[in-house]
C-alpha positions in Angstrom: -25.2 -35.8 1.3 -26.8 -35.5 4.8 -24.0 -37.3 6.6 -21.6 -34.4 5.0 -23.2 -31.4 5.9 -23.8 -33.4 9.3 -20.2 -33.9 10.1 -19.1 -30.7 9.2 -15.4 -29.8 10.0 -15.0 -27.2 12.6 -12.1 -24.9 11.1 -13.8 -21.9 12.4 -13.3 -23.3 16.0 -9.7 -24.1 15.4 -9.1 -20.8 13.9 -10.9 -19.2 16.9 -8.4 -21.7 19.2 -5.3 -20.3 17.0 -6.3 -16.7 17.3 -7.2 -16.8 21.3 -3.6 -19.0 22.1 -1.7 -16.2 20.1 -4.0 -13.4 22.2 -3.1 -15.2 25.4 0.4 -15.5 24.8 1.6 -12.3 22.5 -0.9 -9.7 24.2 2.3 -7.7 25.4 4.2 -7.8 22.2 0.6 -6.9 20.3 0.3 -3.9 22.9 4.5 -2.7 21.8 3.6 -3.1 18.7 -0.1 -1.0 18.6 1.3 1.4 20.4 4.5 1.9 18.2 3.0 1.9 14.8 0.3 3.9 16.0 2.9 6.6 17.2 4.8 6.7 14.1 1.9 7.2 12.5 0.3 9.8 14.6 4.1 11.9 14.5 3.8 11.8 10.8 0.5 13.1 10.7 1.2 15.7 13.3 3.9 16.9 10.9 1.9 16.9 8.0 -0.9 19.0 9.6 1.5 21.8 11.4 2.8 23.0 8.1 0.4 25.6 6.6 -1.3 24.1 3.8 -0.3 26.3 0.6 3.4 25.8 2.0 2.6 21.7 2.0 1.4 21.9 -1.3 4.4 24.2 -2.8 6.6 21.2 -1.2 4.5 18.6 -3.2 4.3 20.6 -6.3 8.3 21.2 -6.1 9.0 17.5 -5.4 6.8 16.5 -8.8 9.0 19.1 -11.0 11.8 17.8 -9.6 10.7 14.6 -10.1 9.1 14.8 -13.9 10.7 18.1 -15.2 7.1 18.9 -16.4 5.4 22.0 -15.4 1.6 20.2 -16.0 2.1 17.9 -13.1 2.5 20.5 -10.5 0.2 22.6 -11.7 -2.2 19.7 -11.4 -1.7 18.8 -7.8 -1.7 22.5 -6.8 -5.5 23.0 -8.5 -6.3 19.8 -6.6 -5.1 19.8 -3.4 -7.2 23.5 -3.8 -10.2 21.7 -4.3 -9.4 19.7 -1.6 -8.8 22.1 1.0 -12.2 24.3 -0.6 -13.8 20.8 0.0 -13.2 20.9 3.7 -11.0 17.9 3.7 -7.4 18.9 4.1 -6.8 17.1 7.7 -8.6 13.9 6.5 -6.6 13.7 3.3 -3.6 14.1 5.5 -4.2 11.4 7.6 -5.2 9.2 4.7 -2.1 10.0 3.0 -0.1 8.9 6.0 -1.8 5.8 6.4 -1.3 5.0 2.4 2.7 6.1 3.2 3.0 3.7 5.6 1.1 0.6 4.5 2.9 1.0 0.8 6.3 1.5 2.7 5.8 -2.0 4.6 4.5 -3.3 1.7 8.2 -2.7 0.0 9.9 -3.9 3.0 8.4 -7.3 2.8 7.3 -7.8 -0.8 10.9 -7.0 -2.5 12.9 -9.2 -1.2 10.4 -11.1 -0.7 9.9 -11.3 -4.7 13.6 -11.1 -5.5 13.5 -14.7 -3.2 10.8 -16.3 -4.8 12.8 -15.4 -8.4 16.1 -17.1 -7.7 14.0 -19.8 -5.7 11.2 -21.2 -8.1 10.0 -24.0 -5.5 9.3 -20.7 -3.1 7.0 -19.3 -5.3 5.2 -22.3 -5.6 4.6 -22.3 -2.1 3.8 -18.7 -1.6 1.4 -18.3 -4.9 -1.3 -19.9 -3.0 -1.0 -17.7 -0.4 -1.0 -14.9 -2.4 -4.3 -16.0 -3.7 -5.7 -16.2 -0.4 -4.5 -12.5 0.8 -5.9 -11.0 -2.9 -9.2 -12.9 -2.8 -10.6 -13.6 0.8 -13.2 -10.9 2.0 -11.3 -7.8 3.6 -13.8 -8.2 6.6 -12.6 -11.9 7.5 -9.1 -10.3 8.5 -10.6 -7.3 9.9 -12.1 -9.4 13.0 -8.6 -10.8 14.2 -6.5 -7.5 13.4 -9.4 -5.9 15.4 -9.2 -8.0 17.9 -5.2 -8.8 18.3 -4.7 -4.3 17.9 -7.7 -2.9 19.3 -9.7 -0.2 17.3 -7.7 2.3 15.5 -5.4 2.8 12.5 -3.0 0.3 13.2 -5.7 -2.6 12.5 -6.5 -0.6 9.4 -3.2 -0.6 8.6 -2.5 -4.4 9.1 -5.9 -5.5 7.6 -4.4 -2.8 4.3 -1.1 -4.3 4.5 -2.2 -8.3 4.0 -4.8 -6.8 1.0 -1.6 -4.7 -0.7 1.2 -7.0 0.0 0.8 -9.5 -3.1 1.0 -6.8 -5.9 4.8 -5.8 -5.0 5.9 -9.7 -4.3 3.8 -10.7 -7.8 5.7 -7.9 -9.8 9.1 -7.8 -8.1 9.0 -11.7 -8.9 7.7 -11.4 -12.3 10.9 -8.5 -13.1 13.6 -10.0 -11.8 12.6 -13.4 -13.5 11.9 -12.1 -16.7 15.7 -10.6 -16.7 17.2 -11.9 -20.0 19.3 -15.1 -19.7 22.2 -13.8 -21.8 22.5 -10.8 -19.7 23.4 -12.4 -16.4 25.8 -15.0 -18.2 27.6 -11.9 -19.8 27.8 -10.4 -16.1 28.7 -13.8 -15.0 31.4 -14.0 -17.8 32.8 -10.6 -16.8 33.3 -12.1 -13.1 30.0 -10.5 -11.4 29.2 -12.0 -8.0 25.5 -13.2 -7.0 25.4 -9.3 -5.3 26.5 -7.5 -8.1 24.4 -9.8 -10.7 21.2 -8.5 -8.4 21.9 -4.9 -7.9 23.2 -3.9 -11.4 21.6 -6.6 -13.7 18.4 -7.9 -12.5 16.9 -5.2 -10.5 18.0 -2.2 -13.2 16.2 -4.7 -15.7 13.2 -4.9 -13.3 12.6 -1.7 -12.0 10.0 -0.6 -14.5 7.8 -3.5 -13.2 8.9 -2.5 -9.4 7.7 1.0 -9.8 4.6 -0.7 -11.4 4.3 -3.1 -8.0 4.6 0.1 -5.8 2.0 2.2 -8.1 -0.6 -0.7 -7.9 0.4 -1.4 -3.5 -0.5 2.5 -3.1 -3.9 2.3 -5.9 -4.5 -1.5 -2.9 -4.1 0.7 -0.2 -6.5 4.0 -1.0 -8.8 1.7 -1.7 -8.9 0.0 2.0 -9.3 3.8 3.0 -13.2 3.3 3.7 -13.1 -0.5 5.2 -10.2 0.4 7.5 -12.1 3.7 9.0 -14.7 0.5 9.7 -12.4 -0.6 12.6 -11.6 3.2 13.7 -8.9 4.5 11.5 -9.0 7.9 10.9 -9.3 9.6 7.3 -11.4 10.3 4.4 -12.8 7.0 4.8 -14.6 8.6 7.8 -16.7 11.0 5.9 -17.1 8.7 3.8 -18.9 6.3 5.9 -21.2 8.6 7.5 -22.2 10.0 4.4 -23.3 6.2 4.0 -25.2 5.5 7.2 -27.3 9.1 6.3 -27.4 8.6 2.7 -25.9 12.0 2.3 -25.2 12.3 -1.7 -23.5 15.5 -1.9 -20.9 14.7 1.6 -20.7 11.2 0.2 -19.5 12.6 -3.5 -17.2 15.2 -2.0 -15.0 13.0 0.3 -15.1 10.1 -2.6 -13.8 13.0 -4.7 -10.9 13.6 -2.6 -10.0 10.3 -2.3 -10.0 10.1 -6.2 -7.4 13.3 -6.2 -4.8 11.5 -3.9 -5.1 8.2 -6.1 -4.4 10.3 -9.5 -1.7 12.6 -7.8 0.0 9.4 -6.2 -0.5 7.8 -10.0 1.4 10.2 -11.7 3.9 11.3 -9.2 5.0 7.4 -8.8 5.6 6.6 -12.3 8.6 6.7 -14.3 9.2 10.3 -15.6 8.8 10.2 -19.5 11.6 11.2 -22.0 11.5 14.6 -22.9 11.6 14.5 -27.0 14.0 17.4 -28.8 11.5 19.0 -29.4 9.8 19.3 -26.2 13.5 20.5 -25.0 13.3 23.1 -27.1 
């Protein structure tokens, strides 16, 4: 037992080797990349914050209707963002939001086809299951360190360090849809002379969709609740407030920005699901 604690092996020094050769030779492309994430970011927040806030939130309340065709929900996020704004916590929220748009938006980027690949390629997902694992189940701290050091402080390590956190829900459901799609539907498109294409895009991802929008509702639920450990490494947001209300045990600032946090979860929640089918009833 002594000689294997002894002769430990070092994989924190040849991580720290990894880390410091892809420092030394990607410091530029690190740098482009910082600085144009960041950007996007910052615009998007810019343009969320120069509209006047009861116009912002008669645009959100008109997209839910449109949406849902349900008067409840946009009466909801009106009352709330209210409560929000009465809270003192409008900008924050804002900047929270745009970080949750953002991570969630590469998380579909990647984790779609990246789940549509590992369906029609079971070998893949044998390979990539592991990882998944990992990015699910290691401490959000241990990646914070080399996105922190690789992007500097600010959102764009937040963001990363969200990304990797959020990124196995849509790859785990897009996969699990698109291989649950019934057999004897794709050999009756198959029959009917449907190509590979045409199988995917009006067969197995109509099929699937359900559990998509279920992938995409738990990436955004991943990514609000990396809001307080990505403020750690500079990013701005509610995650802010919430932090300081931490270091000075402040109960009532501590409740309040938790609170708002809580509000963009349920209001991304409902707006992201599938609208439900209005009975005859109800229509009437």
């Amino acid at each position: 037992m002594d000689w294997l604690t002894e002769n430990k092996l070092p994989l924190g020094k040849w991580i720290k080797v990894f880390v410091d050769w892809i420092l030394d030779h990607f410091a530029g492309a690190f740098d482009l990349f910082s600085d144009s994430l960041g950007g996007l970011i910052n615009a998007l927040t810019t343009l969320l914050v120069w509209f006047h806030p009861l116009i912002l939130i008669a645009l959100f309340a008109a997209l839910a209707y449109w949406l849902h065709r349900n008067w409840k929900l946009p009466v909801l996020i009106i009352v709330s963002l209210l409560l929000v704004i009465n809270l003192g916590y409008w900008e924050e929220t804002l900047q929270t939001l745009s970080l949750v748009i953002f991570s969630t938006l590469i998380c579909l980027l990647v984790g779609v086809p990246t789940g549509i690949a590992c369906a029609h390629r079971p070998w893949l997902y044998s390979i990539m299951r592991p990882v998944l694992d990992l990015m699910q189940t290691i401490p959000t701290f241990v990646y914070l360190i080399p996105t922190m050091i690789m992007f500097g402080l600010g959102m764009v390590p937040g963001l990363i360090s969200t990304v990797i956190f959020a990124l196995p829900a849509p790859i785990r459901l897009t996969y699990l849809g698109i291989a649950e799609t019934p057999t004897s539907l794709k050999e009756a498109a198959t029959a009917f002379g449907a190509t590979n294409n045409q199988l995917l895009w009006k067969v197995e991802l109509p099929y699937a969709m359900p559990t998509i929008m279920a992938g995409i509702t738990q990436c955004i639920m991943l990514s609000l609740s990396m809001v307080v450990i990505a403020a750690m490494v500079g990013a701005p947001g509610l995650g802010i407030p919430v932090l300081r209300a931490l270091n000075t045990v402040n109960i009532a600032k501590g409740f309040e920005a938790g609170l708002a946090i809580v509000v963009i979860a349920i209001l991304l929640d409902r707006i992201c699901k599938k609208p439900e089918k209005r009975s005859k009833s109800d229509s009437q």
